[in-house]
Backbone as CSV, one residue per row, in Angstrom:
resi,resn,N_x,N_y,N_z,CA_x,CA_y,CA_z,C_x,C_y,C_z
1,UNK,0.841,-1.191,0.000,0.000,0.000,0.000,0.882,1.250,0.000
2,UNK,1.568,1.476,1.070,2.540,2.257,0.872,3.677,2.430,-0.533
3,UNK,3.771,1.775,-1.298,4.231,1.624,-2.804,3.291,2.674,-3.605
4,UNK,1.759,2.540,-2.873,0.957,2.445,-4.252,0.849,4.226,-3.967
5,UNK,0.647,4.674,-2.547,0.610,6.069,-2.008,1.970,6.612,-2.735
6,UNK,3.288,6.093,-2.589,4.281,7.061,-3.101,4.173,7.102,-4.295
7,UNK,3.763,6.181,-5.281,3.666,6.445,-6.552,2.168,7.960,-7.334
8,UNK,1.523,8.028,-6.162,0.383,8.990,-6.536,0.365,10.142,-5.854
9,UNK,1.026,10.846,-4.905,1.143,11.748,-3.630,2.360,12.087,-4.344
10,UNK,2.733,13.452,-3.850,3.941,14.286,-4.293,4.844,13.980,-3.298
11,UNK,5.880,13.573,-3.059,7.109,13.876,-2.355,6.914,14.752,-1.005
12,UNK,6.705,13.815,0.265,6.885,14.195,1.411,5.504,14.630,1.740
13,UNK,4.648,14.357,1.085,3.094,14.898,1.573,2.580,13.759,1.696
14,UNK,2.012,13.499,3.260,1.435,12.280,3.302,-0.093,12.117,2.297
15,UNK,-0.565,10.974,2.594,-1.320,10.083,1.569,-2.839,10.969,2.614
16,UNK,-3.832,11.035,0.993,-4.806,12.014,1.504,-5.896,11.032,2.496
17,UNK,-6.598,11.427,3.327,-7.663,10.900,4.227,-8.256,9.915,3.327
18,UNK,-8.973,10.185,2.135,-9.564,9.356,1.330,-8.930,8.067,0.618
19,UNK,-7.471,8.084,0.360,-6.865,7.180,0.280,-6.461,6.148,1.485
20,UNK,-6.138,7.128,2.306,-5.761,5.933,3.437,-7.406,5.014,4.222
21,UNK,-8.297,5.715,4.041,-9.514,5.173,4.218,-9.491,4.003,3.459
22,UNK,-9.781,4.138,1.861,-9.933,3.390,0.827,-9.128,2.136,1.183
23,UNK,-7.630,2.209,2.114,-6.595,1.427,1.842,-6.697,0.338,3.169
24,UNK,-7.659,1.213,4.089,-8.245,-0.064,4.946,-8.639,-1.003,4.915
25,UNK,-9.316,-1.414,3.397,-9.569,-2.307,3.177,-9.063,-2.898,1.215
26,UNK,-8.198,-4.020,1.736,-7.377,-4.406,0.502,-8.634,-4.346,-0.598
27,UNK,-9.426,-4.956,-1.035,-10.546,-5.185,-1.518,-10.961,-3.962,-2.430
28,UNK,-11.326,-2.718,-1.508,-11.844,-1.444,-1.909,-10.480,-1.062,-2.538
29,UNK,-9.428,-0.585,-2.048,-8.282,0.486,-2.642,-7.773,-0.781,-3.847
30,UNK,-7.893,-1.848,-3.946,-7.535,-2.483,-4.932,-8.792,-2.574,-6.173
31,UNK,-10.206,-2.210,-6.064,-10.760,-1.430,-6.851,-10.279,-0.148,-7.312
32,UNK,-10.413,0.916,-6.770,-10.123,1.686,-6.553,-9.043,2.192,-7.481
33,UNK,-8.006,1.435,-7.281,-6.366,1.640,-8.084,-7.155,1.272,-9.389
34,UNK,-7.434,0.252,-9.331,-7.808,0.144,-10.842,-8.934,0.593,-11.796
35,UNK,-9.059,1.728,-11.272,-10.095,2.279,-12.421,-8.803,3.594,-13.319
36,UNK,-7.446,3.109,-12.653,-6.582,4.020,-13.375,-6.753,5.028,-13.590
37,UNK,-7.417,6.174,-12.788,-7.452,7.756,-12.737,-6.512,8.014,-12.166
38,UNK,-5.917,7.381,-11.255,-4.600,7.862,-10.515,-3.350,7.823,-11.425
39,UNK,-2.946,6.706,-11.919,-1.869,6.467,-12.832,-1.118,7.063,-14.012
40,UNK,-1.864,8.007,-14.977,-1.770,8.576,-15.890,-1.971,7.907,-17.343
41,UNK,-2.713,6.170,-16.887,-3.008,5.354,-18.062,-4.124,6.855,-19.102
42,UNK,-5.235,6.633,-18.104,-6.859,6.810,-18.386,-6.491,8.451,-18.839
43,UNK,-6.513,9.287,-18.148,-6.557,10.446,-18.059,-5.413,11.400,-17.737
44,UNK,-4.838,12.330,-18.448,-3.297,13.073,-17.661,-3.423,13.684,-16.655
45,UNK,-2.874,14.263,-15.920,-2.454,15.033,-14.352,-3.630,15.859,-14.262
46,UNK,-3.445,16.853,-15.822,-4.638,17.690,-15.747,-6.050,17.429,-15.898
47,UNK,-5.717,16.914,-16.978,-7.768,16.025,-16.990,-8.301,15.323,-15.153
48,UNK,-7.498,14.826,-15.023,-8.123,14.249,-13.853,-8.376,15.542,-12.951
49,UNK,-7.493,16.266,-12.548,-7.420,17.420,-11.548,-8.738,17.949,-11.987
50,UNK,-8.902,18.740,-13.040,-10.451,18.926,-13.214,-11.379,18.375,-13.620
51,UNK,-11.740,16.655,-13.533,-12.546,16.030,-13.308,-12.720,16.011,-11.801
52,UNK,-11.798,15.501,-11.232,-12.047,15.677,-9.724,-12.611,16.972,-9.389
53,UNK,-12.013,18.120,-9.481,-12.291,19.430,-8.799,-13.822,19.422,-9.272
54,UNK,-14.249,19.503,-10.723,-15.838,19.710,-11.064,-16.480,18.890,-10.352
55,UNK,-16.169,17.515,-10.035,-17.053,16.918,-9.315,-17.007,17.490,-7.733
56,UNK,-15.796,17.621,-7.067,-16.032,18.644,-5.875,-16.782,19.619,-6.341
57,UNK,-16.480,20.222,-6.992,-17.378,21.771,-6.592,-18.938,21.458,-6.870
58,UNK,-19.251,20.206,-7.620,-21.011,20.396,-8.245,-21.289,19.400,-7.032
59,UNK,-20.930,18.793,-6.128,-21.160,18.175,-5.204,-21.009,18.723,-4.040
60,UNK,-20.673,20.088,-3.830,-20.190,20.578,-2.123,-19.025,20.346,-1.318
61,UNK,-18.558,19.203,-1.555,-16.922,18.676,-1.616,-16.037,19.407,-0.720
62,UNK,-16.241,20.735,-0.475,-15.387,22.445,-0.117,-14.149,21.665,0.008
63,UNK,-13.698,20.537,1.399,-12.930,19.758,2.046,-11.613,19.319,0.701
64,UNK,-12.178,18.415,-0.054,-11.735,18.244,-0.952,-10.944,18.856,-2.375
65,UNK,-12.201,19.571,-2.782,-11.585,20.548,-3.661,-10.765,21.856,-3.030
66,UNK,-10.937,22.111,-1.978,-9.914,23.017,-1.300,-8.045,22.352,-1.306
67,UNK,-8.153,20.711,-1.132,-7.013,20.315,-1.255,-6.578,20.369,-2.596
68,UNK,-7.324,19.855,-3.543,-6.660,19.528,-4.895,-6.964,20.934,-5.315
69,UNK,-7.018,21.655,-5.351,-6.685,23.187,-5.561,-5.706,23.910,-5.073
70,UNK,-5.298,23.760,-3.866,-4.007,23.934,-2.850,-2.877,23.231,-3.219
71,UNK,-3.313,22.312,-3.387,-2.181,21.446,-3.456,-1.452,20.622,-4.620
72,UNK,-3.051,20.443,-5.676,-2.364,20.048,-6.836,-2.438,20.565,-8.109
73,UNK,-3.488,21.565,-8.068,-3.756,22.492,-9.552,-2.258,23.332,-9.811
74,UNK,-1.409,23.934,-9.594,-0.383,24.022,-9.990,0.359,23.320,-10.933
75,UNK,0.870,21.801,-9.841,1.301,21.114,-10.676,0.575,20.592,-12.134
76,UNK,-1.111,20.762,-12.330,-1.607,19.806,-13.568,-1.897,21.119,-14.664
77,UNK,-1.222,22.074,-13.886,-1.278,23.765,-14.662,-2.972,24.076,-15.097
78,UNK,-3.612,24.062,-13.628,-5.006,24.714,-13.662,-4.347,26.328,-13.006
79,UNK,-4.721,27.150,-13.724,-4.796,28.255,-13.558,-5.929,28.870,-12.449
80,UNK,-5.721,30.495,-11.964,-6.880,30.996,-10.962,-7.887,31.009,-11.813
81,UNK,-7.905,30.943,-13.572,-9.169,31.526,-13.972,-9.827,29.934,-14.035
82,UNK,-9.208,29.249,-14.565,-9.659,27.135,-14.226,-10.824,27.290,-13.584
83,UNK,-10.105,27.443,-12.317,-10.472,27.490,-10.994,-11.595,28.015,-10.957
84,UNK,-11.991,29.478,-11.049,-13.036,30.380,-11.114,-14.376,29.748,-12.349
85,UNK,-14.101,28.720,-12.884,-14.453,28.243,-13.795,-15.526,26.835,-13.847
86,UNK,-14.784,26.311,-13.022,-14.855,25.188,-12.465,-16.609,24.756,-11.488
């Protein structure tokens, strides 16, 4: 499990609430991994970042999309206007 967190988490930032939840149970996070949104098979850095974020924001999410906005729209180069967008 810990393999599967360093390969998807940036360098020195622990593994998000929702993952380590998911990872409680082998079963679920081994679904989970494999719907390949994490990996960069399915979707790139950025597509996913704002698939995720739209689904936070049209769902209430605040928790969530406050992280992957903080923390990872930079790196998948979502911009403030993305964002405002979103």
């Amino acid at each position: 499990v810990q393999q599967s967190f360093d390969a998807i988490m940036p360098a020195g930032m622990a593994p998000l609430v929702l993952f380590t939840t998911m990872a409680s149970s082998e079963r679920a996070w081994s679904k989970f991994r494999a719907g390949s949104l994490l990996d960069g098979r399915l979707l790139s850095l950025r597509e996913r970042e704002i698939v995720i974020d739209r689904t936070c924001a049209r769902t209430g999410c605040e928790y969530e999309w406050g992280v992957h906005v903080a923390k990872f729209a930079e790196k998948a180069r979502i911009t403030a206007t993305d964002v405002a967008e979103l």
